[in-house]
C-alpha positions in Angstrom: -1.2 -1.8 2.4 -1.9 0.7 4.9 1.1 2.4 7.1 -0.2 4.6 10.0 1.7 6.5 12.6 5.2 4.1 10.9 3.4 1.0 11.0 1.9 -1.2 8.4 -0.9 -3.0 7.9 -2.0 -5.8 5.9 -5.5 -6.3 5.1 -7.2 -9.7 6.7 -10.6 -9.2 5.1 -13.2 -7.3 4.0 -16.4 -7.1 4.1 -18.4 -4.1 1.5 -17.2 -0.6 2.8 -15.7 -2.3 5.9 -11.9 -3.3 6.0 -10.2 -5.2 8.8 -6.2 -4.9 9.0 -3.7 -6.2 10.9 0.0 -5.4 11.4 2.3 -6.6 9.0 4.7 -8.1 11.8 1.8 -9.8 12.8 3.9 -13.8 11.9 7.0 -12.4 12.4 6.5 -10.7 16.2 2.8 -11.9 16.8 1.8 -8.5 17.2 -2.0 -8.0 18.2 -2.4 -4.6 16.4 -5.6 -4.2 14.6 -7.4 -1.5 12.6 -10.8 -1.1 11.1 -10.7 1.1 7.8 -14.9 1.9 6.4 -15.9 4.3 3.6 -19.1 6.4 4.6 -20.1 9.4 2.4 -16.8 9.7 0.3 -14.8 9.9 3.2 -12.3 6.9 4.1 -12.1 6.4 7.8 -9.9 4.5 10.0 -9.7 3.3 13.5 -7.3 1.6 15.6 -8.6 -1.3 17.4 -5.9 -2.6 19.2 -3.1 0.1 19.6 -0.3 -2.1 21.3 2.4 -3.2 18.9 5.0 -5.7 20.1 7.9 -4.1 18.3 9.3 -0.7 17.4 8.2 1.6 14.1 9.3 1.2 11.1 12.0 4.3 9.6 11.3 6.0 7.0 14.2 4.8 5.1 12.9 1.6 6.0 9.7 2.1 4.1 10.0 -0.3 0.8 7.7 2.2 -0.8 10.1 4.1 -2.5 14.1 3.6 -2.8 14.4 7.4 -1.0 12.5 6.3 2.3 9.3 8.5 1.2 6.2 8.1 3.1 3.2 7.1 0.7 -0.2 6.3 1.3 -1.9 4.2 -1.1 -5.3 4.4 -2.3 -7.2 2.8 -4.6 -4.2 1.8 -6.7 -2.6 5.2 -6.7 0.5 6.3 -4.4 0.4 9.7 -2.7 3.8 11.5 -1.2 3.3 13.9 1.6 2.6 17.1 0.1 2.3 19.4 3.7 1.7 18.7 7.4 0.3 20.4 10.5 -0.2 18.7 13.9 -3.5 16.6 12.9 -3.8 17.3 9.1 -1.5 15.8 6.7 -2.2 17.3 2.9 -0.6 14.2 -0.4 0.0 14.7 -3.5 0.3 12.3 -6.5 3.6 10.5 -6.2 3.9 10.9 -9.8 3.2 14.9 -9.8 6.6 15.8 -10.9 6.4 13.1 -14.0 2.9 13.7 -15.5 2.2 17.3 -13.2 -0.5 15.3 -12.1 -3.1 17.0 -10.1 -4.6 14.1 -7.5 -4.7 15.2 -4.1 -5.9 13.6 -1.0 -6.2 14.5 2.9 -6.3 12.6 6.0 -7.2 14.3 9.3 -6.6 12.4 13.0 -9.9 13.3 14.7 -10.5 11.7 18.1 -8.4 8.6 17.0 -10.0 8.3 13.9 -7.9 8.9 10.6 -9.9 10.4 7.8 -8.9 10.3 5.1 -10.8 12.6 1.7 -9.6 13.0 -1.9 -10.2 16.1 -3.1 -8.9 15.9 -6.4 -9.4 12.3 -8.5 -8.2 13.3 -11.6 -5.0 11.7 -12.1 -3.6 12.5 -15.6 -1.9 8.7 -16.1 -3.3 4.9 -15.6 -2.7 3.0 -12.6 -0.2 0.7 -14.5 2.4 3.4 -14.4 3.5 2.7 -11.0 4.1 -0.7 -11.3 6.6 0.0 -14.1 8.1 2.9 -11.7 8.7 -0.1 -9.0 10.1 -2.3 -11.2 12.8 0.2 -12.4 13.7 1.3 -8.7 13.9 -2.3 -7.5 17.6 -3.4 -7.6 18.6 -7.0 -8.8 19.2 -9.8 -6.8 22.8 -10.0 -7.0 
């Protein structure tokens, strides 16, 4: 999954380095939005190709993410949290820094539409698996 600007995206295909997404609404409110994701030189890019949603942004608390309405971004099977933010440079940190003091860091940058996105530290000090079990433990029962 792949939220941008409170909008997610679901990927349709993909294609080596190349990634083509479309919103997550798309059934639901036949929304056109696209987006084109590549990886060139280390550095994950993103690019909108049709802007134009047919409904409103998701809320934060909204976001199924996490039960507290946290932003992540997800990337190769590791959730970030927002760590800092300026007007075009957002700075994440492992979502599970707290538990592990995990060091993993990742950027993105909005450049002339673009989104790239760099991370700068890979090192994460736990496996993958540990945030599936996280979900499972936040996830309510069906009554």
């Amino acid at each position: 999954m792949l939220m941008y600007r409170g909008h997610r995206y679901v990927r349709e295909k993909r294609k080596g380095d190349i990634s083509n997404w479309r919103c997550s609404l798309h059934s639901k409110y036949h929304c056109k939005a696209r987006a084109v994701s590549m990886q060139r030189n280390g550095h994950e890019m993103m690019r909108l190709t049709h802007v134009q949603h047919t409904h409103d942004a998701f809320q934060e608390e909204e976001t199924p993410d996490s039960k507290y309405g946290i932003l992540k971004l997800l990337h190769d099977g590791h959730a970030y949290t927002r760590d800092r933010q300026s007007a075009k440079t957002c700075n994440w940190k492992c979502s599970l820094f707290t538990r592990y003091r995990c060091r993993a860091r990742a950027v993105t940058k909005d450049i002339g539409g673009f989104v790239h996105m760099k991370v700068t530290n890979t090192a994460h000090f736990h496996p993958k698996e540990e945030y599936k079990l996280r979900i499972k433990k936040e996830t309510p029962p069906d009554p």
